[in-house]
C-alpha positions as CSV (number, residue, x, y, z in Angstrom):
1,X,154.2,170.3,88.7
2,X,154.2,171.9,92.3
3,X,154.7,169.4,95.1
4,X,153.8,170.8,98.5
5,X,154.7,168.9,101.9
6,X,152.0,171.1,103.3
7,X,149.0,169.2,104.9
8,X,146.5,172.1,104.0
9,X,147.3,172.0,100.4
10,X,146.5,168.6,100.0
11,X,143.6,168.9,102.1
12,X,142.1,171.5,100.3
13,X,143.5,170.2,96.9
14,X,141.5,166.3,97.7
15,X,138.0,168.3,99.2
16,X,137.8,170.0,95.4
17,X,138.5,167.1,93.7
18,X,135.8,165.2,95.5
19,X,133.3,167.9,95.2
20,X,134.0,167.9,91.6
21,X,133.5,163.9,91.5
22,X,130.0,164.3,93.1
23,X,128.8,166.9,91.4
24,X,130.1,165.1,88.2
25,X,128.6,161.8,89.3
26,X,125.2,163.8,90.3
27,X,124.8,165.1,86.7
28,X,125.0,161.5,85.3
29,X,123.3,159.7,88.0
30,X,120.1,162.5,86.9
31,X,120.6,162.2,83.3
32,X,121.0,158.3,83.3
33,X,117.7,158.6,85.5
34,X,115.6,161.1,83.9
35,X,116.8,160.7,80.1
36,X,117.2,156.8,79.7
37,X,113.8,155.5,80.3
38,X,112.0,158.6,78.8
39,X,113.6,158.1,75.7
40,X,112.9,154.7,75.5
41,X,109.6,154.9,76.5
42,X,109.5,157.9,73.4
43,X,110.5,154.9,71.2
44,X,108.6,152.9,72.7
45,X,105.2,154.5,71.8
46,X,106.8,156.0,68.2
47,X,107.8,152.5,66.6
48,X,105.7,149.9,68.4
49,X,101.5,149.6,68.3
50,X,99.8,152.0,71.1
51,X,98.4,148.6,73.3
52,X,102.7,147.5,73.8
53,X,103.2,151.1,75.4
54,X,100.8,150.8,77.1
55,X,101.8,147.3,78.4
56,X,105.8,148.7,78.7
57,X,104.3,152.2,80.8
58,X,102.4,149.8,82.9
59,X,105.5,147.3,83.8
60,X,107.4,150.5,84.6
61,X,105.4,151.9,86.8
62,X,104.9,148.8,88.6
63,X,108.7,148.0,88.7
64,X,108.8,151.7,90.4
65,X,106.2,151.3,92.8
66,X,107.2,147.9,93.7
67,X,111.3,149.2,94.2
68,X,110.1,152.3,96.6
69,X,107.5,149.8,98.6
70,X,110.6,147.0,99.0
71,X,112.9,150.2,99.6
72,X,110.6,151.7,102.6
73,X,109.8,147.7,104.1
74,X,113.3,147.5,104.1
75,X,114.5,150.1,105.5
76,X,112.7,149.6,108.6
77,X,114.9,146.8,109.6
């Protein structure tokens, strides 16, 4: 393994480490987002009567609406 004493190095050696971590941690984050509740809602409406997706679709979009309202009310603080 190389050790280097040279401050450069280890700058540039921690900036492409942590541009690999977010990029890394982006992919998930957009996949945990985007993937989770779309297959869930999928099995939602495949395995359970139409009138529960529709009560499960409604709850989610209420739990979203209601997280960006808090979110901007907050923020203003």
């Amino acid at each position: 393994m190389y050790n280097s004493t040279n401050r450069w190095v280890n700058y540039i050696t921690y900036a492409v480490s942590g541009a690999i971590t977010n990029v890394v941690m982006a992919a998930v984050t957009a996949v945990a987002i985007i993937l989770v509740p779309l297959i869930g809602l999928w099995l939602v409406y495949s395995y359970l009567p139409l009138h529960v997706f529709y009560i499960v679709l409604a709850v989610l979009l209420a739990d979203i609406l209601l997280g960006i309202v808090l979110r901007a009310l907050l923020n203003r603080r």
